[in-house]
N, C-alpha and C positions, 0 to 999 in steps of 0.2 A: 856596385859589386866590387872592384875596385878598392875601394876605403876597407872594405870587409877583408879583403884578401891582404891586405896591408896591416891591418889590424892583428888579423891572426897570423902571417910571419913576424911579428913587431911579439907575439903574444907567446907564441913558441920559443923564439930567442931568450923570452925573458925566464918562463918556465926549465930552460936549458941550464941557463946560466944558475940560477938557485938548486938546482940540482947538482950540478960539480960545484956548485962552491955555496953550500948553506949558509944561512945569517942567524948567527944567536938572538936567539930571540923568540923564536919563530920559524912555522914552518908554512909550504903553502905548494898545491898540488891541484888539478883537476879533478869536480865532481863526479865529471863522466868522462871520459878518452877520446869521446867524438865530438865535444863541445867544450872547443880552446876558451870559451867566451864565458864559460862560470868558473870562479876558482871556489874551493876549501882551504881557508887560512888556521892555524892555531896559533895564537899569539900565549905566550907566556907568563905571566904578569911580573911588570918589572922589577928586581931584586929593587930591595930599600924603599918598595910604594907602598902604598895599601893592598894591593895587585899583587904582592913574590907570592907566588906557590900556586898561583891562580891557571889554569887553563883557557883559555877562551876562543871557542871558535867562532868563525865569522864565512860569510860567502860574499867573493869580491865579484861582481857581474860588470861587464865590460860591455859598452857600449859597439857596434860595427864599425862608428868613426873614430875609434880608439889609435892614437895619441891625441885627435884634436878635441875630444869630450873626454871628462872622466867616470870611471867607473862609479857606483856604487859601492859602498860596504854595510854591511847588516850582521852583526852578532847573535848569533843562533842561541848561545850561551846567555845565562840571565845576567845583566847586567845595570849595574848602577853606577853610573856616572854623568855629571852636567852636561856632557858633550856628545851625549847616545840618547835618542828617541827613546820612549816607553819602548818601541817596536823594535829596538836595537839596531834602527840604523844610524851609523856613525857621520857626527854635522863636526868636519874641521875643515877649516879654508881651503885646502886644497883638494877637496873632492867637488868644489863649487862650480859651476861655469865658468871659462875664462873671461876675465874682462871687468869692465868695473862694476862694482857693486849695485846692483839698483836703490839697495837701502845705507849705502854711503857706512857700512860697519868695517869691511876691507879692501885695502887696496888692490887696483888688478894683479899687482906683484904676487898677492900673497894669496892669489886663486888659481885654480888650474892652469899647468902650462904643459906641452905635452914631452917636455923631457921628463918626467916623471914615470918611472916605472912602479913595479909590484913591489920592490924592495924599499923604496924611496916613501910610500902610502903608506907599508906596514911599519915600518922605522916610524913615521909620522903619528902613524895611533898609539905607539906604543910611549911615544910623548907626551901623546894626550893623560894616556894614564897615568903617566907621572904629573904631567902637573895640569891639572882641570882649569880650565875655561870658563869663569860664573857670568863675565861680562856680557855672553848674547848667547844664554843656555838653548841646547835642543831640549834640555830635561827642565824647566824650571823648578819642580818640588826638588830631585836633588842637588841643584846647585844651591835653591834658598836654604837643603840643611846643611852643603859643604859649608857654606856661610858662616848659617846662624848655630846649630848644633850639629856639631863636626862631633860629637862623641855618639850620636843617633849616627849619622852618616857613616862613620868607622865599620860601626856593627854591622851595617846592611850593605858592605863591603865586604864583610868576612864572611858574612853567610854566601853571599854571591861565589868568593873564593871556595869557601866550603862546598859549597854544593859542586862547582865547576872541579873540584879534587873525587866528589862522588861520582863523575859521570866520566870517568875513565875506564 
């Protein structure tokens, strides 16, 4: 009980602190007022990417050992990108387990550590969407079209954008 109670003052501070001082980019808030432990992200899509103009929300779910595991993230919003599950949940090194790799793709460095906050995860995807990952895809069909046909892959980006511009 403990780790929970630690977790949600660590989860509160953080929610505080993006409140008096927001992050371009993005915004991010509680689903519900009585469970510090799920958030609602909007992520922006990054000016100059395939993403500017894009909406995209996400639900970040935090574990009760929260700094020493990390969250989940899951894009609610439809999404196409190498680095997002069909299911929209988001695979970049630093939502990994800490520690070394079992399948030897990253180093423990570049996996969970728990200074990482809410701000530091959403800055992080929103890199991903600037530059995709094809090297160990969660999506393989669309990193083989960011690959092989990048002018298919554009389009089923823009729809994604398009549609994430209709559901405002």
């Amino acid at each position: 009980m403990a780790a929970s109670s630690q977790a949600s003052l660590l989860l509160q501070k953080q929610l505080k602190d993006l409140m008096k001082n927001p992050v371009d980019g993005f915004s991010a808030g509680l689903v519900d007022d009585n469970n510090i432990f799920e958030w609602s992200v909007t992520i922006m899509g990054p000016p100059d990417t395939l993403y500017d103009g894009g909406y995209f929300n996400a639900l970040m779910s935090f574990p009760s050992n929260y700094p020493n595991s990390p969250p989940s993230v899951r894009f609610t919003s439809e999404m196409w990108h190498p680095n997002v599950y069909p299911d929209g949940r988001v695979c970049i090194s630093i939502l990994h387990p800490p520690g070394d790799d079992p399948n030897g793709y990253e180093l423990a460095s570049e996996r969970w550590m728990p200074v990482h906050t809410v701000e530091s995860i959403v800055l992080s995807i929103i890199s991903m969407l600037s530059s995709p990952n094809d090297e160990s895809p969660a999506n393989v069909e669309a990193a083989k079209e960011w690959r092989d046909e990048r002018d298919a892959f554009k389009k089923k980006v823009r729809h994604v954008v398009r549609r994430s511009q209709e559901m405002l």
